[in-house]
N, C-alpha and C positions, 0 to 999 in steps of 0.2 A: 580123350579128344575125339568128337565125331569126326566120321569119313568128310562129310563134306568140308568141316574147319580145318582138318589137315590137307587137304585137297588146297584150299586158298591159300593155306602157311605156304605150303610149298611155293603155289604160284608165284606169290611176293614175294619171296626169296630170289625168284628166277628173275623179274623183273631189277631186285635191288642190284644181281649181278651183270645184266646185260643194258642197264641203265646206269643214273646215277642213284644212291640209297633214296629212297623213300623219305620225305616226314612224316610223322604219325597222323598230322590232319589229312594226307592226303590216303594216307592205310584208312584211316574210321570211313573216308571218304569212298572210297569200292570197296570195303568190306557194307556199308550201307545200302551202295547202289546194289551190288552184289545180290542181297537179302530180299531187294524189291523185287528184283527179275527173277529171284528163283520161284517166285507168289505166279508169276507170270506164265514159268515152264509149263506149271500142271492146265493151262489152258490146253493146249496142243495133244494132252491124253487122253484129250477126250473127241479130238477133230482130226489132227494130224495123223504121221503115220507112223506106228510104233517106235522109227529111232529120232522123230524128233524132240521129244521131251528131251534125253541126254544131248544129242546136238545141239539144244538150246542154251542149255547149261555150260557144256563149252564156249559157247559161241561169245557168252559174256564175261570168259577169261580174258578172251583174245579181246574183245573193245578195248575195255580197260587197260590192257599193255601199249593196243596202239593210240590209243591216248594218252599215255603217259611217255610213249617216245618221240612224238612229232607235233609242236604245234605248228598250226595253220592259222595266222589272224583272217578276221571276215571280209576285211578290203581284199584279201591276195585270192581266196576263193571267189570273189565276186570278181575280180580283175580275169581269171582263170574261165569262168564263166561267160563272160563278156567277147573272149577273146574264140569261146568255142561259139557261139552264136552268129558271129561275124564271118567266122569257116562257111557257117551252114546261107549265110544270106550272101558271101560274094558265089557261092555254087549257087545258087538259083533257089535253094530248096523251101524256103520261108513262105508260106501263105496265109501270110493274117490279112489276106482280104476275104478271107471265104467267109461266107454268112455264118456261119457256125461261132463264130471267132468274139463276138460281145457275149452270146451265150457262154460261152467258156471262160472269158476272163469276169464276168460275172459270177459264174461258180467259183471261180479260185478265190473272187473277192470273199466270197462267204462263208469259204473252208480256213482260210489264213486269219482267221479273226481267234481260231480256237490251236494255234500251234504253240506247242513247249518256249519255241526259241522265237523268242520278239525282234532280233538281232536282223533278220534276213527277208530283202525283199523279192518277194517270189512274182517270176515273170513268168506268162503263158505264152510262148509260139503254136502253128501249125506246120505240120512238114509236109512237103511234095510229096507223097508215097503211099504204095498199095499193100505196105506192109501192116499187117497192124498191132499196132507198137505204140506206147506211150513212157517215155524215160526223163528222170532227173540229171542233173548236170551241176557241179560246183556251183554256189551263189544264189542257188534260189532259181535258176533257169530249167523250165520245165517243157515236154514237149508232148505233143498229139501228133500222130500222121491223119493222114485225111483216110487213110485204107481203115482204121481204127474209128473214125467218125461215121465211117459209112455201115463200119458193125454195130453198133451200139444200137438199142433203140430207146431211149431216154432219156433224159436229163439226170434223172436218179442214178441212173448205170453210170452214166459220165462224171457225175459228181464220186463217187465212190471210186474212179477210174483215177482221174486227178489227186482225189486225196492222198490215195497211195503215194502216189508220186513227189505230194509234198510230203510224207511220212517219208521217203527216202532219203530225204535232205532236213527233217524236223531231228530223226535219231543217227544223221550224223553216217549213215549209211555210206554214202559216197567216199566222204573222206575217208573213211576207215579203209574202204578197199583201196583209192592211190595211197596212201599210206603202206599199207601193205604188202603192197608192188614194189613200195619206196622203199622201202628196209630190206627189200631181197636186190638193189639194183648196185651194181656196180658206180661208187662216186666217182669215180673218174675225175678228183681235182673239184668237185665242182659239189653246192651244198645237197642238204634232203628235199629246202625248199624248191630249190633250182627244178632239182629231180621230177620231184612233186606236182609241180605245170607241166612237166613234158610229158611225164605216164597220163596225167590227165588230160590234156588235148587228145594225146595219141588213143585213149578208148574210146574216145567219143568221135575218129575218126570214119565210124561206122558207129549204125542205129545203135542205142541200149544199151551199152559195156553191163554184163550180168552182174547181178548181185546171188549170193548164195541163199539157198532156202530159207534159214531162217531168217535172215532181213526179209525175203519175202514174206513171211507170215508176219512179221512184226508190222509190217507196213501196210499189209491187209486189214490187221487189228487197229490199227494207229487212225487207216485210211477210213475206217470204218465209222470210227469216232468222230472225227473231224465232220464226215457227211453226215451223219445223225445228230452230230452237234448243231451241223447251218442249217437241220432239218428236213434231209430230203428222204426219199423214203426206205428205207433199211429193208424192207422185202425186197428190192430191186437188183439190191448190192449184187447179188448171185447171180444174176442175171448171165455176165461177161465169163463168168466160170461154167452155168449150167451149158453155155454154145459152147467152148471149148472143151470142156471132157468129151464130148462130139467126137472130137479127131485124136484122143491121145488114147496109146495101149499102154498099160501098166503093167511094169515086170520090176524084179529086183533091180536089176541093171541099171534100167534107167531111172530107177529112182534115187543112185547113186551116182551118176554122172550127170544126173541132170541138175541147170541151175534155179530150177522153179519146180516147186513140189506139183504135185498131180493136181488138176484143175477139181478133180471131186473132193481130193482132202482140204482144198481153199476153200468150196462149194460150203465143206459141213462144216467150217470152221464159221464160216458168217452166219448160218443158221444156227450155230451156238451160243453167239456173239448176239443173237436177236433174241433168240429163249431167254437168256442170261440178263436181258438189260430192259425190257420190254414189262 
């Protein structure tokens, strides 16, 4: 038996004990997915940085347990959604009167024509702020700050910007991390889904609740797709990575605590991602 087939025996193993057993449709079922994404890994060996290939591989044990331990239906994530939006507009922070604001739910109309999950309808806010920031949310709710709209300088950058951000919520991104949260939390009496809304409001109590590197790169790639798909222009994509390497120093350290890989290993990822498709 190869490393890696032993490597997922175990896994499954570990899931049928801290779950209930498995059926075999649902084993061919991530041993399949499993096979896709490892085709996917060797992207990242050629852009990323040395420990992402094996983090990537990891990364799509852990999906698959936490979706085999928690479902979430799309009304309770959209309900969740709805409830974290309504936070952000009785504080004041909502600006979809800014002129920017048809150009952008324009772009997302054009990106959400090419997403995986047909299931979810994806809504664009602006937020009050000089941070610049752009984040997904349970449901399909998506955001911009205006500090983010005033960096950018194109519609192509923007579109590639959003994409991302529906690629966070197209693979499922979000839920996986409350999820996550979810199974370390104390029930106290009370279910995983109950649970499940409260870790989820409470990160979105502040900008961005992070996602880990590789859902960053995945959603880079994802986001990439989707804007080349509605056709905008794929040398731009770089654009929001070439300004940011600007301000970031790269050491081991931080490339271990931090939750977004370095803006140059993004940079040569979409330059790869343009060789490769072009």
């Amino acid at each position: 038996m190869s490393q890696t087939k032993l490597i997922l025996v175990i896994f499954l193993g570990l899931q049928v004990v801290t779950s209930q057993e498995l059926p075999q449709s649902a084993i061919d079922e991530i041993v399949s997915d499993y096979q896709a994404k490892m085709e996917q890994a060797t992207v990242l060996k050629d852009c990323g940085h040395a420990f992402d290939g094996p983090a990537f591989i990891i990364k799509q044990f852990e999906n698959n347990w936490l979706d085999a331990m928690l479902l979430v239906t799309s009304d309770s994530k959209s309900t969740i959604g709805r409830d974290i939006y309504n936070q952000y507009k009785v504080l004041g922070k909502i600006d979809n009167g800014h002129s920017i604001y048809p150009k952008a739910e324009e772009i997302l109309k054009n990106l959400t024509k090419y997403v995986n999950r047909k299931d979810v309808t994806y809504r664009l806010s602006i937020l009050k702020s000089d941070e610049i920031n752009a984040f997904a949310t349970l449901g399909g709710y998506l955001y911009i700050t205006t500090g983010l709209i005033d960096f950018v300088d194109s519609y192509d950058e923007l579109a590639f910007i959003i994409g991302h951000e529906v690629a966070h919520e197209d693979k499922l991104h979000t839920q996986r991390k409350v999820t996550k949260l979810t199974l370390s939390a104390d029930l106290s009496n009370r279910t995983r889904v109950q649970i499940f809304g409260d870790i989820a409001k409470g990160l979105n109590s502040t900008f961005s609740p992070p996602f880990d590197q590789i859902d960053e790169y995945e959603s880079d790639k994802h986001g990439f797709e989707l804007a080349r798909n509605a056709g905008y222009d794929v040398n731009k994509f770089a654009d929001f990575f070439k300004k940011l390497g600007k301000y970031q120093k790269q050491d081991l350290i931080k490339k271990l605590t931090s939750t977004h890989p370095f803006a140059e290993h993004r940079k040569k990822c979409i330059e790869q991602y343009i060789v490769n498709r072009q």
